[in-house]
LUMSE-245875 format. One line per 10 residues: number of its first residue (from 1); their letters; for each residue x, y, z of C-alpha. Coordinates in steps of 0.2 Angstrom, whole numbers. Each point is the difference from the previous one (the first is absolute). Example, Ala and Ser with C-alpha at 12.3 -4.5 7.8 and 13.67 -1.06 7.14 Angstrom:
BEGIN
1 = as = 62:-22:39 | 6:17:-3
end
This chain:
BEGIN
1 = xxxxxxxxxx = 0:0:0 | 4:17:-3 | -4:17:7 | 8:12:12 | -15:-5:18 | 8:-10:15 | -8:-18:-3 | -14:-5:-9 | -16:-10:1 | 7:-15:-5
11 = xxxxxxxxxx = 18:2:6 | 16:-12:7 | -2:-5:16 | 7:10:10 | 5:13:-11 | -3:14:12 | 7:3:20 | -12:-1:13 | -9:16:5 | 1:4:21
21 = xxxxxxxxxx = -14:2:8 | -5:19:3 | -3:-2:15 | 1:-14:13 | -16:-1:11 | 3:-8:17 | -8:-14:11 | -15:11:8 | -8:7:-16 | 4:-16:-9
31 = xxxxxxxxxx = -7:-12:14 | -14:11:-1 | -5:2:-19 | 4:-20:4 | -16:-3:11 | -9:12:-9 | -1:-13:-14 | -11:-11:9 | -13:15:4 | -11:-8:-13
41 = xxxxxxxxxx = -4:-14:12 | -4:7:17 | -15:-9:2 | 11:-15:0 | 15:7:12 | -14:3:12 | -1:-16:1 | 14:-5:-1 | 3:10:16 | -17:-6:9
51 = xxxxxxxxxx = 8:-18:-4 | 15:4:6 | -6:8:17 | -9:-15:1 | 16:-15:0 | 11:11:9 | -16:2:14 | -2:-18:2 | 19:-2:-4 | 3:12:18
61 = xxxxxxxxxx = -13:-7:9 | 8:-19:1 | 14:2:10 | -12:7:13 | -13:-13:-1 | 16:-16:0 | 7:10:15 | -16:-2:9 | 3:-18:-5 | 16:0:7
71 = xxxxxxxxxx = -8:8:16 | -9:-14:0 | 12:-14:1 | 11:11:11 | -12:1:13 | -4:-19:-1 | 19:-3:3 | -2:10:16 | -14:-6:6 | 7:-19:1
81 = xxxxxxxxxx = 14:9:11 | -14:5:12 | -9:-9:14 | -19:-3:-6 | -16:6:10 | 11:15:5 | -5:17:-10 | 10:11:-13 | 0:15:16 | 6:-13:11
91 = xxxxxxxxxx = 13:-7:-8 | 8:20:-4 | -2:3:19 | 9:-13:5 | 14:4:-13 | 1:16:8 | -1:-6:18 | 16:-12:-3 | 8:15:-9 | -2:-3:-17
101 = xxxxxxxxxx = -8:16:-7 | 9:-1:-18 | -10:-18:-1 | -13:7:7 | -2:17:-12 | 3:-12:-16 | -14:-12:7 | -13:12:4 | 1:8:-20 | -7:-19:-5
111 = xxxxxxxxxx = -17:-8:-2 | 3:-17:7 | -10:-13:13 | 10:-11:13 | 5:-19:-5 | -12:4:-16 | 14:-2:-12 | -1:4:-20 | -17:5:-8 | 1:-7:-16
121 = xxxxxxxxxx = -17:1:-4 | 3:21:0 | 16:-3:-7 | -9:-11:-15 | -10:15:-4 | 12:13:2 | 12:-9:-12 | -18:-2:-13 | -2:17:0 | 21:4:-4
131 = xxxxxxxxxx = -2:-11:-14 | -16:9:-7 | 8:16:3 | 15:-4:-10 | -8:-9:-15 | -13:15:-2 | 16:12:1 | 9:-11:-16 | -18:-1:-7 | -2:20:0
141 = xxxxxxxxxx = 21:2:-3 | -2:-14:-17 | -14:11:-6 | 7:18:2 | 16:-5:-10 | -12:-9:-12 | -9:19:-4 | 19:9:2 | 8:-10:-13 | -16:1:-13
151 = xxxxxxxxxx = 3:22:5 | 18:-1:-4 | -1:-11:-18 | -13:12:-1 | 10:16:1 | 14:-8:-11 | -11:-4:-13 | -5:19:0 | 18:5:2 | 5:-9:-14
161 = xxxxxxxxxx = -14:7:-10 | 5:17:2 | 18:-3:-3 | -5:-8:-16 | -11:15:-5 | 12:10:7 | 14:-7:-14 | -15:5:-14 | 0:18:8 | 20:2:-2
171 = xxxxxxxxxx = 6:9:-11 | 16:-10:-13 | 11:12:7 | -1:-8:16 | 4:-16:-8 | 15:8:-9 | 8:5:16 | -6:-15:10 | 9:-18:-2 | -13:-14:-3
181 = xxxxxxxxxx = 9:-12:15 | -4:15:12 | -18:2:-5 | -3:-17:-2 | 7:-2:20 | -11:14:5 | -16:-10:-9 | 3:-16:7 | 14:-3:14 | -8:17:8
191 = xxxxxxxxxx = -17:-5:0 | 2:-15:6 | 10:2:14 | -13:15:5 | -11:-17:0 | 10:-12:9 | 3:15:14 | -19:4:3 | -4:-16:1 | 12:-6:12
201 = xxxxxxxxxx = -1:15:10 | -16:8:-1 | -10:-15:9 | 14:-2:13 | 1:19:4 | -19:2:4 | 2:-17:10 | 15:6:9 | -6:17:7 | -17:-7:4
211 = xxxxxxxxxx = 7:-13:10 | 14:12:10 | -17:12:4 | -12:-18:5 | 14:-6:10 | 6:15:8 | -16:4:6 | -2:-19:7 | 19:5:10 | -8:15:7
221 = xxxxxxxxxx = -15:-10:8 | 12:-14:5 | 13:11:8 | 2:18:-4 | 18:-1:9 | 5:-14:-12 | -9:10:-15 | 12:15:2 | 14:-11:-1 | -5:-9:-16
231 = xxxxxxxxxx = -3:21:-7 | 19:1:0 | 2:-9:-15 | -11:12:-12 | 14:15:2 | 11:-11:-1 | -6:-10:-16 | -3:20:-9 | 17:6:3 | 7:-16:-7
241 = xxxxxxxxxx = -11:-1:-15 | -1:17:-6 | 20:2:2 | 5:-16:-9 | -16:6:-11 | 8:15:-6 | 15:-7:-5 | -7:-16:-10 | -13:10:-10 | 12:9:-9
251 = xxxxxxxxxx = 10:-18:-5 | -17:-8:-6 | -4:13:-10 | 21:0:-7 | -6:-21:-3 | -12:2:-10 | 6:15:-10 | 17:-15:-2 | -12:-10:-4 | -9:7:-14
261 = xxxxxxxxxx = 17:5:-7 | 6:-18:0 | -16:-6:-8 | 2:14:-14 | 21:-5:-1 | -8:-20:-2 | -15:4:-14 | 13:11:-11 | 14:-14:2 | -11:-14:-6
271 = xxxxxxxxxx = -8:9:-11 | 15:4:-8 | 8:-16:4 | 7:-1:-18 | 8:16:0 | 8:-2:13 | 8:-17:-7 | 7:6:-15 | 7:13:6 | 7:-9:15
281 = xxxxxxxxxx = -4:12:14 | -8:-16:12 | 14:4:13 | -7:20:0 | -16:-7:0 | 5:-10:15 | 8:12:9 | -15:14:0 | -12:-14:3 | 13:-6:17
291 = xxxxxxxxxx = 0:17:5 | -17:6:-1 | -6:-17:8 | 13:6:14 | -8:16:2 | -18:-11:2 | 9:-10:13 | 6:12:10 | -15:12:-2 | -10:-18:5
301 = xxxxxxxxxx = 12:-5:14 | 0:18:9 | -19:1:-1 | -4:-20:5 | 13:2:14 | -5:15:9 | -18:-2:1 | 6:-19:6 | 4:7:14 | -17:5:7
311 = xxxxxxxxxx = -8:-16:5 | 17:-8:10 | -2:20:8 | -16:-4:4 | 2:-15:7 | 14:3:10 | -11:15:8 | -15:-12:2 | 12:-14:9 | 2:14:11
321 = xxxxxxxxxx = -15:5:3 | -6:-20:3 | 14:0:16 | -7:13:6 | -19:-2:2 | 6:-19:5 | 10:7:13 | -14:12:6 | -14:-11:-2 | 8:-14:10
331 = xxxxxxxxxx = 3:13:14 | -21:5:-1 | -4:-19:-2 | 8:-1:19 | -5:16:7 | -21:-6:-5 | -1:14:-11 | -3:-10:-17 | -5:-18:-2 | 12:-13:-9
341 = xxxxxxxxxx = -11:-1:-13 | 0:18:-3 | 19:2:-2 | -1:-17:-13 | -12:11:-9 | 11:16:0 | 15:-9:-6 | -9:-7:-16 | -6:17:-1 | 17:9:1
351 = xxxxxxxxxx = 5:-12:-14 | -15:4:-10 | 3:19:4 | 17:-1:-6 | 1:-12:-15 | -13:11:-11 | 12:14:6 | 14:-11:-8 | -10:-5:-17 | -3:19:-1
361 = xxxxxxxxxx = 19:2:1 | 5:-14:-12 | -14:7:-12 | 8:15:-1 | 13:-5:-15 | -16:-9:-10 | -8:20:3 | 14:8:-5 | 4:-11:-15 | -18:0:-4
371 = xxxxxxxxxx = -1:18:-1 | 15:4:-8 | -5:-9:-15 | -16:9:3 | 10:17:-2 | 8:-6:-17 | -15:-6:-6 | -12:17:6 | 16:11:-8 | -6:-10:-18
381 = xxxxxxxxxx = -19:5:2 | 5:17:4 | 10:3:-14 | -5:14:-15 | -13:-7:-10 | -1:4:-18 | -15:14:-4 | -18:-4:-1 | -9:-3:-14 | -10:16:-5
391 = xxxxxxxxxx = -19:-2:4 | -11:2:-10 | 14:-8:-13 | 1:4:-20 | -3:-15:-12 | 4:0:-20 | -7:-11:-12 | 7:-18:-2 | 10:2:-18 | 9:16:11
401 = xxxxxxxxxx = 18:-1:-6 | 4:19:-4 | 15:3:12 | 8:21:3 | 13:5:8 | -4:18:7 | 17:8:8 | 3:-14:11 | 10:1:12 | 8:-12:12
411 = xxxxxxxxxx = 15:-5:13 | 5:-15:13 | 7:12:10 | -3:18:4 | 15:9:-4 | 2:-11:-17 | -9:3:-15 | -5:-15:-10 | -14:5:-12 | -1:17:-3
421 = xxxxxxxxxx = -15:7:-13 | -3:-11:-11 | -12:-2:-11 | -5:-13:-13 | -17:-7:-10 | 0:-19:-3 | -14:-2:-13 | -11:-17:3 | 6:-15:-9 | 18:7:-2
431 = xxxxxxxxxx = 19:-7:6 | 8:11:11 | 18:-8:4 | 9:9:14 | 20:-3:-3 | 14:10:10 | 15:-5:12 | -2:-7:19 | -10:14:11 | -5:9:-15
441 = xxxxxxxxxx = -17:-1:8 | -6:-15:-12 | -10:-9:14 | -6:15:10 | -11:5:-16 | -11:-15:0 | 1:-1:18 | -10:16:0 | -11:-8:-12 | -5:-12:12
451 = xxxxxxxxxx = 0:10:14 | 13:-8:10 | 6:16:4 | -11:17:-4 | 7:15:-11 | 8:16:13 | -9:14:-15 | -9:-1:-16 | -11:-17:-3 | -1:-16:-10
461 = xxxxxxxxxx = -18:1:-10 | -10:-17:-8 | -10:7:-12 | 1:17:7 | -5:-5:19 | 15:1:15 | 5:-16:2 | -2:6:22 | -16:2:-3 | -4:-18:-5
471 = xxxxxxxxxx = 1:-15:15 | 19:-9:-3 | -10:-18:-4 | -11:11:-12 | 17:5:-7 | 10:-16:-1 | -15:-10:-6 | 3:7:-15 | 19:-4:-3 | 12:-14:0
481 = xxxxxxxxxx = 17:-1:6 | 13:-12:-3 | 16:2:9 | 19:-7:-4 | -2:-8:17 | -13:-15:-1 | -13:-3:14 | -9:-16:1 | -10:-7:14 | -1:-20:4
491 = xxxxxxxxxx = -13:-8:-8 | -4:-4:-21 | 6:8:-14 | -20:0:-3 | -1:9:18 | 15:13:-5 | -7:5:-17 | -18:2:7 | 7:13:13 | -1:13:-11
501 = xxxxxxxxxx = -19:-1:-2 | -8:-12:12 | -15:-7:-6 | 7:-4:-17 | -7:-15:-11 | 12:-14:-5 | -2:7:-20 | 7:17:5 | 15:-7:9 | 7:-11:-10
511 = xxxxxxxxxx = -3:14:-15 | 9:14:13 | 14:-15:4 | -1:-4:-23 | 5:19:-2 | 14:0:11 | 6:-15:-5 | -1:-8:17 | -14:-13:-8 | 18:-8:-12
521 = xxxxxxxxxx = 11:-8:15 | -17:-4:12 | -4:-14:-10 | 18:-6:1 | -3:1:22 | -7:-17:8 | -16:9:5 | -2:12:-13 | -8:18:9 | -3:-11:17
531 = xxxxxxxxxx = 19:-1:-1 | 2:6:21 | 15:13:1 | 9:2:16 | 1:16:9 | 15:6:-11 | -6:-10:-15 | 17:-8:-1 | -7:-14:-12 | -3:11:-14
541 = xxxxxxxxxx = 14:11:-7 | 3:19:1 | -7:3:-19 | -15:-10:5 | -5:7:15 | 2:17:-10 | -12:-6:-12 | -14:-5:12 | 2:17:9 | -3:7:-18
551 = xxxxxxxxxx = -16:-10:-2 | -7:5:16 | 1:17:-5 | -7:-6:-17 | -16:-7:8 | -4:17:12 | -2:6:-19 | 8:19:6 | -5:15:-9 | 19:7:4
561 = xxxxxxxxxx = 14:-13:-1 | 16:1:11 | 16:-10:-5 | 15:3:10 | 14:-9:-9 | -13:-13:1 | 9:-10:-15 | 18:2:6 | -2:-19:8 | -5:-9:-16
571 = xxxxxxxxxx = 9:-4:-14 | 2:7:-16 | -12:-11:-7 | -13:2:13 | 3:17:1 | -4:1:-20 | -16:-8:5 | -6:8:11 | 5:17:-9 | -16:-7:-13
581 = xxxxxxxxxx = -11:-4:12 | 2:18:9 | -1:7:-17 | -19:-9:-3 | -4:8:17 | 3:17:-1 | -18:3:-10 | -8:11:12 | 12:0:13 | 14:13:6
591 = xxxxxxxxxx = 17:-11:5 | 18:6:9 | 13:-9:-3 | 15:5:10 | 17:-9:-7 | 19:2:-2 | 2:-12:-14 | -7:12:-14 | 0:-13:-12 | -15:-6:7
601 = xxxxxxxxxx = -12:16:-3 | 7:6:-17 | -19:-5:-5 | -8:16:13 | -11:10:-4 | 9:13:11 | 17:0:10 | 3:10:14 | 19:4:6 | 0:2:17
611 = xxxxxxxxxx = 16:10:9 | -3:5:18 | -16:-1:2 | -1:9:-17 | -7:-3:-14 | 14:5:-14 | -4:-6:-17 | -17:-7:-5 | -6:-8:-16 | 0:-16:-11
621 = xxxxxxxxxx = 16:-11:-2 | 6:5:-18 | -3:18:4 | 9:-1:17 | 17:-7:-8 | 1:12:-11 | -3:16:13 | 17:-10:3 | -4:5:22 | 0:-8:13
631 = xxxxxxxxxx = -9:-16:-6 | 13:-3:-14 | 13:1:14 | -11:-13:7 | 1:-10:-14 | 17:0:-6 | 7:-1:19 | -12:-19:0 | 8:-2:-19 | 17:4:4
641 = xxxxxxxxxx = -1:-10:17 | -6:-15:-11 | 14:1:-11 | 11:1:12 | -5:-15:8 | -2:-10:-18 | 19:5:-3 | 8:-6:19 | -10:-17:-1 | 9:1:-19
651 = xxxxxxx = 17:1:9 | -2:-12:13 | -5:-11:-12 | 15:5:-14 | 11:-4:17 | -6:-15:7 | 3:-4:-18
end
């Protein structure tokens, strides 16, 4: 391809540098815009939240109900230890009598009856009512994470949606300063990763703050002494979190940007695997691929390791804290102040108080991964989209193919002119070939055709109406493009001619694949047009996948036809064919045909010599070799250059002779 503009629409991979982002946002506003994703379903996080209040309710409440259990079997013990007929006051006061008041305080906080032994028929239903109370909090706990994971796939499929819409809304230059391996990251290793990160955390964060509130309020009837030593963990669990917070989040974020740029560094490298071969650059290609990879590692390794080190935090603090109301509780357990069954209770509640505290902390790298994929991903649907279409839009009438030219002007970048005021009529049914050196501005012309990109001043007119003042599918649904570089999809040839017009009968598909000559080698395939091509269409050859491109554009049956050295992959035979085919076509329709070999549009019905995005000579191919101008130093530079070539391979030969 030629033409003076940054990439192109169907360019190399890779053939432009990553753009920064503007401007990184940070974990609030991302976490933020994060949750707000799920708006759509409130009804359903309601009740997500009533379910969850619901386990983690009966979840807080077992440990009180089994304590009473152990109460139970506790008392029985003692009771054995005991004289029967005597009562529960008699047995304290003598206790205290023979001096034993630490006995006698822990005896008179139980409910026991002398020589009675073990009530196991209270015991049974306490320990019926624990197991009901626990199977109704997994019951409620399945279904609440049954809901959450149908609200998250939910809000991934929208995501997804409007990233994809997003990618129809950008502009191509986006895509010519954007490598493919970077967007494609950003499309699929982001999004998924949000997924993965809201489902894992998302069900766990509401279960983990609802418990520390249910079980904090069970310490506080328990033992309000014991409760205030359990509190010493939440400062203690926010000052770790948010300082090792702060320094992971900016290493996730550094991951996944390493991550996008290794993907990118991969999709080019394959793609130009042969490339890279011939010219024997695989240890280069090594060695950027080690080193970026590198940089993934040790963006990966700095983010997993520091927020790693929250949960052994935590539970270093919670081991603590477990000494101490052991220690404490014990000491009220002799002093009559709390019952045994009681302090059982408080313990497995200051292990379920400080294990959400914990999961919260080990969540913390999923959050911060999960939302710094969310920030790549949130910078792509806020970037520029290209201009509205105007409402209400102009048409023009089907045959329109009348193209002008009206002191257009045009530039990549602001301080560089490109196009300056030019102006041209292309009459319907004519040949305009467009000829010039590299980043003559060859490309850029029919690119403002198709409104890829939009004129700075003047206009381009179809039959006498703005092209900005028709819909862009209004537009391109009335010309064809074929580029040098070929794009076809996997599936049948059948399936990639009937691209350019879906909807077409078998008759007009082999007649658009007959034209371009595709219909000549199909025949010669295994499965004729239901031959399957692969994604790269590596089982047909470079002239061939030319030539189906050419009848896909053959089919859309375009009023204005664009060939961008489409012919410079075939052979010379081929080429001629396809020369007559083009040349039954033109009837009623207006083509561009941009070329360096000018042997191939000596037959134009006018020839446009392009030099800095200026149009210096114009006219038919006899006329223009006489003006003897630029286009005859064009033409003798290609003549001279194939002479010179004619006359080395003449040497070697008369050498090796």
């Amino acid at each position: 391809m030629s033409g003076a503009r940054p990439g192109g629409p169907m360019r190399a991979p890779g053939a432009a540098a990553m753009a920064p982002a503007a401007k990184a946002q940070n974990f609030g506003p991302s976490a933020k815009r994060l949750l707000g994703t799920l708006r759509v379903d409130t009804p359903l996080l309601i009740l997500v939240l009533v379910l969850g209040v619901l386990s983690v309710a009966l979840s807080v409440v077992g440990p009180k109900i089994l304590g009473e259990g152990t109460n139970i079997v506790f008392a029985g013990f003692v009771s054995m230890q005991v004289p029967a007929g005597a009562t529960k006051q008699q047995v304290i006061d003598g206790l205290v009598a023979a001096g034993n008041q630490q006995q006698a305080d822990m005896l008179s906080a139980m409910d026991f009856v002398p020589g009675a032994g073990i009530d196991f028929e209270r015991l049974a239903g306490i320990l019926v009512i624990v197991l009901a109370v626990y199977i109704g909090a997994a019951l409620f706990g399945w279904v609440q994470a049954r809901v959450l994971n149908g609200i998250v796939q939910r809000a991934m499929n929208r995501l997804r949606v409007q990233v994809e819409e997003k990618i129809h809304r950008l502009p191509l230059s986006y895509f010519d300063r954007v490598q493919r391996g970077e967007l494609l990251s950003r499309v699929t290793n982001d999004v998924d990763n949000i997924g993965q990160s809201m489902q894992q955390t998302l069900s766990q964060v509401v279960i983990s703050l609802l418990t520390v509130i249910g079980v904090l309020v069970m310490m506080f009837i328990i033992s309000p002494l014991l409760a205030v030593i359990a509190l010493v963990t939440i400062p203690l669990t926010i000052v770790i979190t948010v300082m090792v917070a702060k320094r992971s989040q900016k290493l996730f974020v550094a991951q996944w940007k390493a991550t996008g740029v290794l993907n990118a560094r991969v999709e080019e490298t394959f793609s130009g695997h042969s490339v890279v071969k011939v010219f024997g650059h695989q240890r280069e290609v090594e060695a950027d691929f080690r080193a970026e990879n590198d940089e993934v590692y040790r963006a990966s390794f700095g983010a997993q390791f520091l927020s790693g080190i929250i949960m052994p935090a935590m539970m270093f603090i919670g081991n603590l804290v477990y000494v101490a109301i052991a220690v404490v509780g014990g000491l009220q357990v002799a002093g009559g102040l709390l019952s045994i069954g009681d302090v059982q209770a408080f313990i497995q509640y200051s292990r379920q108080f400080t294990q959400p505290l914990s999961q919260l902390g080990s969540m913390a790298n999923l959050l911060q991964s999960g939302v710094a994929s969310a920030e790549r991903v949130f910078e792509l649907l806020d970037e520029p989209e290209q201009s509205d279409d105007p409402e209400p839009a102009e048409t023009v009438d089907a045959s329109a193919s009348d193209l002008q030219f009206r002191d257009v002007s045009f530039r990549y970048v602001a301080d560089r002119p490109l196009i300056d005021g030019l102006n041209l009529d292309v009459t319907p049914g004519s040949t305009v070939a467009i000829v010039g050196p590299t980043g003559a501005g060859k490309t850029t012309l029919v690119n403002l055709i198709m409104r890829f990109y939009d004129v700075d001043a003047g206009e381009i007119a179809l039959d006498g109406v703005d092209t900005r003042a028709m819909t862009r599918a209004d537009l391109r649904s009335r010309t064809g493009m074929v580029l040098q570089d070929t794009w076809l999809f996997a599936g049948t040839i059948r399936d990639n001619i009937a691209y350019g017009r879906p909807g077409a009968t078998e008759e007009e598909i082999v007649a658009a694949a007959t034209a371009a000559y595709v219909d000549r080698f199909v025949h010669a395939l295994p499965d004729g047009y239901d031959t399957l091509l692969d994604d790269e269409a590596t089982n047909l050859s470079v002239g061939e996948r030319q030539l189906v491109t050419i009848a896909r554009a053959f089919l859309a049956d375009p009023r204005i036809l664009i060939l961008d050295e489409a012919t410079s992959s075939v052979d010379t035979r081929t080429e001629l064919l396809i020369q007559r085919a083009m040349t039954r076509l033109r009837e009623q329709r207006t083509s561009f045909v941009i070329a360096h070999r000018l042997s191939t549009i000596r037959d134009a019905d006018l020839i446009l010599v392009m030099e800095e995005g200026t149009i210096v000579e114009q006219g038919a191919h006899a006329e223009l070799l006489e003006a003897r101008g630029a286009y005859r130093r064009l033409y003798d530079a290609q003549f001279e250059a194939a002479i010179g070539e004619d006359e080395e391979a003449g040497g070697e030969a008369s050498t090796r002779v």
